[in-house]
SEMILO-766673 format. One line per 2 residues: number of its first residue (from 0); their letters; for each residue x, y, z of C-alpha. Coordinates in pm, whole numbers, padded with zeros to 5 digits. Layout:
NUM> a> X Y Z; ...
This chain:
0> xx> 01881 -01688 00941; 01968 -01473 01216
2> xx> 01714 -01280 01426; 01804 -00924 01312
4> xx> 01817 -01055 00984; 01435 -01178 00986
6> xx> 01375 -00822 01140; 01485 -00679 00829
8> xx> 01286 -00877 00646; 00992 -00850 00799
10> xx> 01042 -00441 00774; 00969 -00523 00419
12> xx> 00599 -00538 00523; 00617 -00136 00673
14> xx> 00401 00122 00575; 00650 00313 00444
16> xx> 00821 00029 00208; 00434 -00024 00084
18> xx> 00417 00381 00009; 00782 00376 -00163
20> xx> 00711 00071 -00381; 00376 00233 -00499
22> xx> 00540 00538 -00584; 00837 00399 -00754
24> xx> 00602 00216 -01000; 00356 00494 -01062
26> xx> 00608 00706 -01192; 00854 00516 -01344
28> xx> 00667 00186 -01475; 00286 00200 -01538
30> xx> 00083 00487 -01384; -00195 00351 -01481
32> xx> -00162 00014 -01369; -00017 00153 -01043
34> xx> -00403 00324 -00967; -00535 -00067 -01039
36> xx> -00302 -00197 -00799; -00322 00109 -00536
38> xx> -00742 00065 -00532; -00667 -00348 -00482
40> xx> -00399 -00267 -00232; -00638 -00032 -00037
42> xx> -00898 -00276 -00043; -00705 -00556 00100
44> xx> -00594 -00314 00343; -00959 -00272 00463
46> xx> -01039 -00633 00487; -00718 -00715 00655
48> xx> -00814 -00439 00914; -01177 -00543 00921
50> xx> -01150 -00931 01003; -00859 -00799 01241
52> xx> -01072 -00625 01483; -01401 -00843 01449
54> xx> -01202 -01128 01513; -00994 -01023 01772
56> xx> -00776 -01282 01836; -00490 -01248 02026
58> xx> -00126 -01254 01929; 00100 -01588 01986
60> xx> 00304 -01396 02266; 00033 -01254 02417
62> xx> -00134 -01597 02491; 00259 -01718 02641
64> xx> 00271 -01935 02354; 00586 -01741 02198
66> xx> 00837 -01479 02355; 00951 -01220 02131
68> xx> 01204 -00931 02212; 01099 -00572 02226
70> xx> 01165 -00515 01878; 00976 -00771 01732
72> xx> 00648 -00661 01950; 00662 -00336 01823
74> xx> 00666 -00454 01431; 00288 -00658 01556
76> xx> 00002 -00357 01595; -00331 -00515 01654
78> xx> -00483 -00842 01662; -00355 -01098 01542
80> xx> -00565 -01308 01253; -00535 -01252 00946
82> xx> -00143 -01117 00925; -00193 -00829 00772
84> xx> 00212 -00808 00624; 00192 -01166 00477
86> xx> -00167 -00992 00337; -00055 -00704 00187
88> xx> 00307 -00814 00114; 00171 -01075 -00083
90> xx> -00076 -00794 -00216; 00183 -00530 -00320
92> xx> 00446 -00792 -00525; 00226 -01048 -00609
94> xx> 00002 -00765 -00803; 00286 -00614 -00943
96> xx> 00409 -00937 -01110; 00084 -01020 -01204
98> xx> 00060 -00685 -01410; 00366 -00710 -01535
100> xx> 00393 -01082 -01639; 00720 -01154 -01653
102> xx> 00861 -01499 -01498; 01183 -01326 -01345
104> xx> 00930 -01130 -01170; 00706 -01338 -01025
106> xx> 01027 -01530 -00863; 01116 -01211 -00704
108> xx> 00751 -01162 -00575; 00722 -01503 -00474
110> xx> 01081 -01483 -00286; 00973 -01175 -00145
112> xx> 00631 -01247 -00024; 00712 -01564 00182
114> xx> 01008 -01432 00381; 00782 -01158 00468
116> xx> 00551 -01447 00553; 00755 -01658 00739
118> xx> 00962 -01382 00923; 00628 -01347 01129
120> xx> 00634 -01696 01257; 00998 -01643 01312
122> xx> 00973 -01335 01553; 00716 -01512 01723
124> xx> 00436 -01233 01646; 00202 -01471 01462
126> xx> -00003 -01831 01461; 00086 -02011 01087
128> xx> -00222 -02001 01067; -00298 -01610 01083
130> xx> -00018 -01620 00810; -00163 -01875 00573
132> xx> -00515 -01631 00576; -00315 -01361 00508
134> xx> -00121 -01512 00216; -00464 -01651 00119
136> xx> -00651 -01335 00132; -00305 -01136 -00033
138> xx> -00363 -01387 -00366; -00728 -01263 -00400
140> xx> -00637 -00891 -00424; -00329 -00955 -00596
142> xx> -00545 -01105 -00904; -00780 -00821 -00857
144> xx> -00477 -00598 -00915; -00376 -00753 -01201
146> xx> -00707 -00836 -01384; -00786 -00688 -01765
148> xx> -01156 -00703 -01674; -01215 -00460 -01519
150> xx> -01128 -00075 -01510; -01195 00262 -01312
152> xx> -01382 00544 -01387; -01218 00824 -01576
154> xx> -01517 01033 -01511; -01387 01360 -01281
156> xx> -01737 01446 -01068; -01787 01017 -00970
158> xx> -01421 01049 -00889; -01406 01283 -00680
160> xx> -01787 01264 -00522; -01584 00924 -00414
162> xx> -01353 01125 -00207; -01586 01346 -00114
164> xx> -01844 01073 00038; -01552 00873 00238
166> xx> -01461 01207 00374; -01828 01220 00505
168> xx> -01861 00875 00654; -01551 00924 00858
170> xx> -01724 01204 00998; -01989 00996 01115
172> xx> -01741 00710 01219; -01771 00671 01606
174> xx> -01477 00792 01816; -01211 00511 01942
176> xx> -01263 00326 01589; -00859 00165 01522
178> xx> -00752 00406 01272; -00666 00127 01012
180> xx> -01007 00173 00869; -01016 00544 00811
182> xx> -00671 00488 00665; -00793 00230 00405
184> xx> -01066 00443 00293; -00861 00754 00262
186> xx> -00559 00526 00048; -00884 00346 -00132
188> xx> -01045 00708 -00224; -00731 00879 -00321
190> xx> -00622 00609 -00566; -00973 00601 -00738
192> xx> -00971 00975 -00727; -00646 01045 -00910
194> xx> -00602 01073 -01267; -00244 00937 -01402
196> xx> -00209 01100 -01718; 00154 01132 -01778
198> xx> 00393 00857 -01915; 00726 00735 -01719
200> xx> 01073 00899 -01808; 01198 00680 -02146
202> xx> 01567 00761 -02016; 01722 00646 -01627
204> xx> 01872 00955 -01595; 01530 01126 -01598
206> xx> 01427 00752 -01398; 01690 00841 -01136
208> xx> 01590 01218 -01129; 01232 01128 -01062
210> xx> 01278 00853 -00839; 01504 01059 -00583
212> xx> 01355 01376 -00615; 00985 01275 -00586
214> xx> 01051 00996 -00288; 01198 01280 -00131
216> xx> 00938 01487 -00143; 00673 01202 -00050
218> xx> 00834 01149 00228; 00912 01505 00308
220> xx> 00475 01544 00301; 00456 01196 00516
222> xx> 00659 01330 00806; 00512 01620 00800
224> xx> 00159 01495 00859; 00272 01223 01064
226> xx> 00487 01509 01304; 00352 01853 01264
228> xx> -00020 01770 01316; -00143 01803 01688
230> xx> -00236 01444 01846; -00572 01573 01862
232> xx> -00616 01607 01526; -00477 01303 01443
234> xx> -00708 01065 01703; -01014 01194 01447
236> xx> -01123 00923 01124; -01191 01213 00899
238> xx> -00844 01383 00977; -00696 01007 00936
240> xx> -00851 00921 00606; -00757 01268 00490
242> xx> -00395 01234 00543; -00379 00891 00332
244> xx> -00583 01035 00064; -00373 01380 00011
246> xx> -00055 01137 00024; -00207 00942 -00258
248> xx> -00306 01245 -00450; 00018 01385 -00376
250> xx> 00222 01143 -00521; 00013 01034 -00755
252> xx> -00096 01410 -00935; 00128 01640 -00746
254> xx> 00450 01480 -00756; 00438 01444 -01179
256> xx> 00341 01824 -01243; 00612 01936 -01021
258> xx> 00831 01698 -01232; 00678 01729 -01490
260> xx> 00974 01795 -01758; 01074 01409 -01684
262> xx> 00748 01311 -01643; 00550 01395 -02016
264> xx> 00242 01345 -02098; 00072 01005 -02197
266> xx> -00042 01006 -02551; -00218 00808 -02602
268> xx> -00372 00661 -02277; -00214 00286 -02181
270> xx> -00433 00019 -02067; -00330 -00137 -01747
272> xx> -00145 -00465 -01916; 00069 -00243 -02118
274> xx> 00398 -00150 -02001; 00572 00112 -02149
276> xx> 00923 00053 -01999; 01090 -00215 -01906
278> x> 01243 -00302 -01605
């Protein structure tokens, strides 16, 4: 494969393909299933950032061992071990097939999870062996998403007294900490605050309709908190973890009552291995 071609792929891996994905299969798939896999995906999220910045160890290029262009550099942020795209690639897909249990599926996962794997070895940004972890640690979290055993609290004041108590511990988070972790915590306490009560569109012109229209105006809220807030704001944990958690709770609550003649409500409630549509 051609270089610009493994940059592609590993783009796969971006923030904003992770926020589209998670969006896409709240609202048209399995809202509830999509909370399950947001809380996993947040939590491997906070690992992957954690062991990162214990560890510390540096990146392949910038111990001269590799020497990528500009625009692979600027895809690596951070240390290097574990990779956190192989980790939360493998994460994201891996999770989703494993909810959804379907052997076309988990191909497509599988495909999907090693190119973004390997195109970090190719673009010279990562060891094999900061992969493997990553692919390692994505295949914990990806069971987690999809497990039966296991299943979040529907009760509203340990809900949100969730949100509210990561909202006081970045407070209290010391200033310079990499904003990865205040970023997990706000993504981990806006999934387990939200509340997915609605059932996906039974038609694809309502799937279309929401799909467009609420991307739109996810990313509309992301650009907006990623551009219009001053850079002082920004450098703080609590103003960090707050931005991932409204985007969560945006998508997740907002997003469905603005929609919400596409978007009915669930009745009755679907356990997380159900799937009401398929795909």
């Amino acid at each position: 494969m051609t270089f610009d071609l493994w940059l592609a792929i590993t783009a796969l891996g971006r923030d904003e393909v992770f926020i589209a994905v998670l969006a896409l299969y709240t609202w048209l798939v399995n809202p509830r299933g999509a909370q399950q896999l947001g809380v996993a995906f947040a939590l491997s999220y906070l690992v992957n950032s954690a062991l990162k910045y214990s560890l510390d160890l540096p990146r392949p290029f910038t111990a001269g061992d590799t020497a990528p262009s500009a625009a692979a550099r600027a895809t690596a942020g951070g240390p290097s071990f574990p990779s956190g795209h192989a980790q939360l690639g493998s994460t994201l897909w891996l999770g989703l097939a494993a909810q959804q249990r379907r052997p076309w599926l988990w191909a497509v996962a599988a495909l999907l999870t090693g190119l973004i794997a390997y195109s970090r070895i190719a673009l010279g940004v990562h060891y094999p062996a900061d992969v493997l972890a990553g692919l390692a640690l994505g295949v914990v979290f990806a069971a987690l998403a999809g497990s039966r055993h296991w299943a979040l609290p529907s009760d509203a004041l340990w809900r949100w007294g969730v949100l509210a108590a990561v909202l006081l511990a970045c407070l209290l988070l010391p200033a310079g900490i990499p904003r990865e972790l205040p970023a997990g915590l706000g993504m981990l306490a806006g999934f387990w605050a939200v509340q997915p009560d609605y059932a996906p569109p039974r038609g694809w012109a309502g799937r279309l309709l929401v799909g467009v229209l609420g991307l739109a105006l996810v990313l509309a809220l992301y650009l907006a908190l990623s551009v219009l807030l001053p850079a002082a704001w920004k450098a703080l944990a609590v103003v960090t973890a707050l931005r991932y958690a409204v985007l969560v709770l945006f998508a997740g609550a907002a997003v469905p009552r603005l929609l919400g003649r596409w978007l009915p409500r669930e009745q009755p409630a679907l356990p997380v291995g159900q799937q009401p549509q398929r795909v």
